[in-house]
N, C-alpha and C positions, 0 to 999 in steps of 0.2 A: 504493500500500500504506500509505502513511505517512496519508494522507486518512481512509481505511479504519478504522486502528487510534484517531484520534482523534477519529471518530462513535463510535466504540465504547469507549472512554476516558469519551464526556460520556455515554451511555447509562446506560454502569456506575452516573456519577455518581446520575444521576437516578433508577436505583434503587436507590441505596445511601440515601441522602439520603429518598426517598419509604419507605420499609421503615421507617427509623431515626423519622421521624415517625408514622408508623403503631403503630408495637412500644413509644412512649412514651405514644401515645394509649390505647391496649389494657392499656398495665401500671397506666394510673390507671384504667381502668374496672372494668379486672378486681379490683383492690385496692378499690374500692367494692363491685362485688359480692361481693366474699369476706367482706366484712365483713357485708354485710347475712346471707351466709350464716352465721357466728359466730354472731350474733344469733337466728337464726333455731331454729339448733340450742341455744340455750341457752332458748331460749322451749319448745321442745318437753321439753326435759328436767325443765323448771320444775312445765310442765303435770300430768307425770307423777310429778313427787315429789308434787305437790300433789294430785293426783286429783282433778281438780276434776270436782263431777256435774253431768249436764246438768238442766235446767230441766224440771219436771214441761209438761207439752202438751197438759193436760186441763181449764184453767180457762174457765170461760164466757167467750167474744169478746164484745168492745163493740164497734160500729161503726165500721167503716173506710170510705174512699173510693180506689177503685184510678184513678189517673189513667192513660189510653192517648194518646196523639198519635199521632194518623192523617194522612197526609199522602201520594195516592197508594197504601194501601195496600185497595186493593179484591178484591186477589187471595188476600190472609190474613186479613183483619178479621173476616170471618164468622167461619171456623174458629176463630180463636182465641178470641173473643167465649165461643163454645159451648162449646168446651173449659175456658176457664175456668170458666163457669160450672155447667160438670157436677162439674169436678175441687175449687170454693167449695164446693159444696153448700149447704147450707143456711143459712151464718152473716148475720150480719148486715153485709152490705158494699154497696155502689153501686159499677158501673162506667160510669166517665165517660169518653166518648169521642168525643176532638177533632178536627173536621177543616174542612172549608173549603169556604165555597161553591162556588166554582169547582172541586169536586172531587165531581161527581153522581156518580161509581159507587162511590166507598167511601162518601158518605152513603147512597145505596140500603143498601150492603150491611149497615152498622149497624143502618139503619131497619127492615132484617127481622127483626135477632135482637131489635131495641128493642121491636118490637110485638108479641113474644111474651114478656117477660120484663121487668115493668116494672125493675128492678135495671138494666135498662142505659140508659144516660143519652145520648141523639145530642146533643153539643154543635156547633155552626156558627159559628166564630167570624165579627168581624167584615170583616174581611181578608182579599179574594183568595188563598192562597199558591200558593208556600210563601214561610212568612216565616221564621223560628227554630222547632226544637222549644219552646222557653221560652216563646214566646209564644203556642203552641197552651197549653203546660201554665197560661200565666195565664189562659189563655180559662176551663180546666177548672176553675180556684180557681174563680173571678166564679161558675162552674153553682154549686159547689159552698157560697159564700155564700148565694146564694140559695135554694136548698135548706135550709140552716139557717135560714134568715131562715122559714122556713115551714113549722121546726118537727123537721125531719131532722138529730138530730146525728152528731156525725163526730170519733172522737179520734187518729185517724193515717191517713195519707196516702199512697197505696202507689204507685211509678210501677212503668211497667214498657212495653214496646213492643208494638206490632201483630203481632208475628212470636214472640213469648214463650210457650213452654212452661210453666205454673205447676207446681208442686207440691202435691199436698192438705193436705201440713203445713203450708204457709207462712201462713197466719194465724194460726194458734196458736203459731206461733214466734214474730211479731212482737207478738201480746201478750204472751204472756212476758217478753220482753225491754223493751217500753217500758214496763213498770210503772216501771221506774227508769232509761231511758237515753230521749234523745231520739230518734235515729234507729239503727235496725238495718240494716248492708247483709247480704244473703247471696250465695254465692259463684255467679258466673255459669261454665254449663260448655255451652260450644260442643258442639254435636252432630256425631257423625262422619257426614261425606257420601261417599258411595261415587262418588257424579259429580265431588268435586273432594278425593280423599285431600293435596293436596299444599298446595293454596294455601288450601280454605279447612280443609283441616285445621292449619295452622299457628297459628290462633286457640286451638285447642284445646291447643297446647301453652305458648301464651304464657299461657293465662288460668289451666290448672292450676297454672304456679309464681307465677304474681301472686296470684292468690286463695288458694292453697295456702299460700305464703311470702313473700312481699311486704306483702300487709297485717297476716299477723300481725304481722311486725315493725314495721308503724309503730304499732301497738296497742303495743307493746313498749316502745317507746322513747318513747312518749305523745306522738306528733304528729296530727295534725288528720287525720281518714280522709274521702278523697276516694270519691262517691259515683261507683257503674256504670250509675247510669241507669237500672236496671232492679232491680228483685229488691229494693228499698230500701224503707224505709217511717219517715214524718217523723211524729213528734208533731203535732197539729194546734196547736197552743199555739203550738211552736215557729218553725212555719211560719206562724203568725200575726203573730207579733215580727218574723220577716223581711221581711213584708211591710207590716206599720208603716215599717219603715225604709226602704222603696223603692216610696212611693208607693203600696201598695196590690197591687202584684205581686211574689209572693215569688221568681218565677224573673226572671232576669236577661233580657229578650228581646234584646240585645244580644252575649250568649254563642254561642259555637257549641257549650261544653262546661258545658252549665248545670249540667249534673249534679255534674262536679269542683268547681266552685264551691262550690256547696251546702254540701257535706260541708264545706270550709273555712270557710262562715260559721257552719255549727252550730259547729262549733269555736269560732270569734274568738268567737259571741255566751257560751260557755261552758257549751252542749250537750256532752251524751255521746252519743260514738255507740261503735256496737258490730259488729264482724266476725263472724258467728257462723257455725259452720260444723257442723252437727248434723244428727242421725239418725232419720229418722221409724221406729216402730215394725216397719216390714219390711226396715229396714236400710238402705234408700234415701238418699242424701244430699236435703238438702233444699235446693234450690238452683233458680235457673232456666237451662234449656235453649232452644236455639233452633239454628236453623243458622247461619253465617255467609256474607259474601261469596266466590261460587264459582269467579269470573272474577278473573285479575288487574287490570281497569281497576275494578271493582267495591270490589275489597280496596283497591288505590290510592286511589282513591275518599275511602273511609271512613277510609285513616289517615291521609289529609292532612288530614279534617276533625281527628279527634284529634290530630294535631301541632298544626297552626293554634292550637288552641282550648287546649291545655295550654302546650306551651313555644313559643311563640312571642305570638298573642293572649293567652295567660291570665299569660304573664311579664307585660307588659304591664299587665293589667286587675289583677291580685290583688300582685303584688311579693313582696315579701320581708314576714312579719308581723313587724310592727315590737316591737321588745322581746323578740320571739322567742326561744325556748334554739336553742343548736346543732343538737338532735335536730330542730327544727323545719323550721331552711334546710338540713340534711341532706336529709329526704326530698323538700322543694321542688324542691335541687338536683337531687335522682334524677327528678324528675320531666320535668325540663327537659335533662336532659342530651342528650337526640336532638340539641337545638342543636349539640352540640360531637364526640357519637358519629358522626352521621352523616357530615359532611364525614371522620374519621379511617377509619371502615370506607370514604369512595369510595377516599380515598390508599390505604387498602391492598390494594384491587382492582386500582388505576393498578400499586402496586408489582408486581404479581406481574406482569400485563403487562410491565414493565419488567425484571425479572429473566428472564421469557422471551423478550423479544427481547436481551437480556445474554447469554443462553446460546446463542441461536441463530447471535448476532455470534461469538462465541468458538470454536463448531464451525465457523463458515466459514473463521474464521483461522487455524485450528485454535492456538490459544491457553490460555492458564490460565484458568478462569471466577474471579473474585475472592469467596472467602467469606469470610462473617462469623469475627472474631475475638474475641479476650477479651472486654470488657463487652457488647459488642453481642451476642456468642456466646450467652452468659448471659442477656441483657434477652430474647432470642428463643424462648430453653428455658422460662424460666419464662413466658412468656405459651404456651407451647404446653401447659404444665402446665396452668396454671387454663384453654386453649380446653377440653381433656381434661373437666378436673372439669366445666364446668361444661356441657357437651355431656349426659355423665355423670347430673346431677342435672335436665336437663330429661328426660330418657329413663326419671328414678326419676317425676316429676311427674307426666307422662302416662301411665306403666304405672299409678300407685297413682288415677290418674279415669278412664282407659280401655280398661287391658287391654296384651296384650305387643303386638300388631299395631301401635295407635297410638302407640307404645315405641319401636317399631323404625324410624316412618317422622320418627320427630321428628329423627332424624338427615339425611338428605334435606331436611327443612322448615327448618332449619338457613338453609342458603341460599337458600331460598324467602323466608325472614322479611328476608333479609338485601335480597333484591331486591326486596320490596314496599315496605320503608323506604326504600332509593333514591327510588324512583320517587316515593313520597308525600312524602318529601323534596322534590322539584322540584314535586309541584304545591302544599304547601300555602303555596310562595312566593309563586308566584301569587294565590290567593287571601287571604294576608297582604298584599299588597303594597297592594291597595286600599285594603283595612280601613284602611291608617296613613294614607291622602287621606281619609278619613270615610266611604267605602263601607259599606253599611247589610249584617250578616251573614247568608247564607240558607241555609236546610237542604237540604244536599248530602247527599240521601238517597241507597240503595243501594235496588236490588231484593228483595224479599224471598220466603221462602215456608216454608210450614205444614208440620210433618211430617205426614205421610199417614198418616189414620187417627185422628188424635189430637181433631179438631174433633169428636169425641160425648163427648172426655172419657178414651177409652182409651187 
């Protein structure tokens, strides 16, 4: 009995001790979130003393170039190729579209919508892949020199993926806005999949409070706005100056996350960029859609490549900006904070395991379960407070982009999000761990696919 009582003694420990580092970890994150939310709500208030109007949508477009990186995507590239260009219409744009010799059925599938439509550009780099997205996108620069060299100019630069739903307003928003800003991002909104409500619906809730509240506030607080890779559009000027300073290639082929980058060197070179988040004429947000990853190895997948490449490679590759304000290594640190969230959210998984086999030992000995008192009492209330609110305001996030269903299910996606961070936690170690012996970065692409119906444009 006495054996008995002091496994069940160190148990306790272990979850008293694991809980108490958990509920410290949780009360600084949560206190970071709460603030970004302060801010957030003081930016919307501001908005609306100010009334600020949106941007007329009617001025003639000058030439753009839409850069696509194709890599294996022979199952969407048609579709989306067409649909963009039914949903373009008629402006003046070029779509460049990068992929790889070793990659005969998505150059087929280019090649067919290229030979009816001279507007679309098949580029082949020169490179087996996959190698980086960044290096397909310098492949599309080089098309896109040349093209000028012979006469085709080009004053902004639009990326965006194989798998990308466009909107018809989106060129006249991004001229709009680069009359006086360097780069414009617009808000990316995952589409609801009826074959994966849970896991790849979770993207859809993480993107409507990032896009929704998270970049305002770094607009707010005037830190550097990191690009989504898609839905963005760069001054050609500026993305010239970039590529002055690196040899002639503006994207990093070295990155796994070229697109975050980006955004931070329009900033360091003292670019504007701009979050805009606006209304086309039938009330439609204007924004890109797309599906996401529908399977858990899929979704792992893809946030291991975005851990890798933000907070862990891109601490690394980009640092701290040096002479930086506070507002600066604030949002840096929120960027990279998975380093230190993730290991506290496993402890507080371990903890709860822990406290139930604490309770289980206790029913057999039939004993007092040991609960939390004074400060630790407290430190536990209020992180149960802010889980509340902030449960709360992803539930307001995805009702106000998708309706009360996707509302209701964000609660559930809760610990969905919580379990794909795990997991992608453990592989982007793996994939880090190379990188730091000089292992060269390759694009750990996902599957992708078209919404049905959409490739005429509809």
């Amino acid at each position: 009995m006495t054996t008995g009582l002091t496994v069940l003694d160190v148990i306790d420990a272990v979850a008293r001790e694991a809980m108490l580092f958990a509920a410290i970890g949780f009360l600084i994150g949560g206190l970071d979130d709460l603030l970004v939310d302060l801010a957030y709500g003081y930016a919307q208030l501001r908005r609306r003393l100010r009334g600020e109007l949106p941007r007329p949508l009617d001025a003639p477009l000058p030439p753009m170039a839409v850069f696509i990186p194709a890599w294996d995507e022979a199952a969407v590239i048609g579709a989306m190729l067409r649909a963009t260009l039914a949903r373009f219409g008629a402006a003046p744009y070029r779509l460049y579209v990068g992929t790889y010799p070793n990659d005969r059925a998505t150059i087929a599938a280019v090649a067919e919508v290229a030979d009816a439509d001279p507007r679309v550009r098949l580029v082949i780099g020169p490179t087996p892949g996959p190698t980086t997205k960044a290096d397909c996108l310098n492949a599309l620069w080089r098309a896109l020199l040349r093209d000028e060299a012979a006469g085709e100019p080009c004053t902004a630069v639009i990326l965006h993926d194989a798998e990308d739903l466009v909107h018809p307003g989106e060129l006249a928003l991004y001229a709009a806005w680069l009359r006086d800003h360097d780069a414009v991002q617009l808000p990316v909104c995952p589409l609801p999949d009826a074959r994966s409500p849970l896991i790849a619906g979770h993207y859809l809730d993480e993107f409507a409070e990032s896009h929704g509240k998270s970049l305002v506030v770094r607009e707010l607080v005037g830190a550097a706005l990191p690009f989504a890779g898609v839905g963005c559009a760069i001054r050609r000027d500026m993305l010239g100056r970039i590529a002055d300073l690196r040899a002639g290639q503006p994207f990093d082929a070295a990155s796994l996350t070229e697109d975050y980058e980006l955004g931070l060197t329009v900033s360091a070179l003292g670019g504007r960029s701009r979050f805009v988040r606006a209304r086309a004429e039938d009330g439609s947000l204007i924004a890109v859609r797309a599906y996401f990853p529908a399977t858990l190895p899929a979704a792992v997948r893809q946030k291991a490549r975005w851990l890798t490449g933000i907070a862990l490679a891109g601490w690394d590759r980009v640092g701290w900006q040096r002479g930086g304000s506070l507002r600066e290594h604030w949002m840096r640190m929120r960027d990279r904070r998975a380093t230190l969230a993730i290991p506290v959210l496993a402890i507080a998984y371990f903890a709860l395991l822990a406290w139930g086999a604490s309770l289980a030992g206790h029913v057999l000995a039939a004993s007092t379960l040991p609960m939390p008192e004074g400060a630790v009492a407290l430190l536990l209330a209020v992180n149960a407070a802010m889980l509340a609110w902030r449960v709360a305001l992803r539930i307001a996030f995805s009702w106000a982009a998708a309706g009360p269903l996707q509302a209701a299910l964000a609660v559930p996606r809760v610990l969905v999000a919580n379990l794909v961070a795990l997991l992608a936690a453990r592989r982007a170690l793996t994939l880090y761990w190379p990188m730091l012996g000089g292992a060269a970065a390759r694009w750990d692409k996902t599957d992708h696919r078209f919404p049905t119906g959409a490739g005429d444009g509809s």
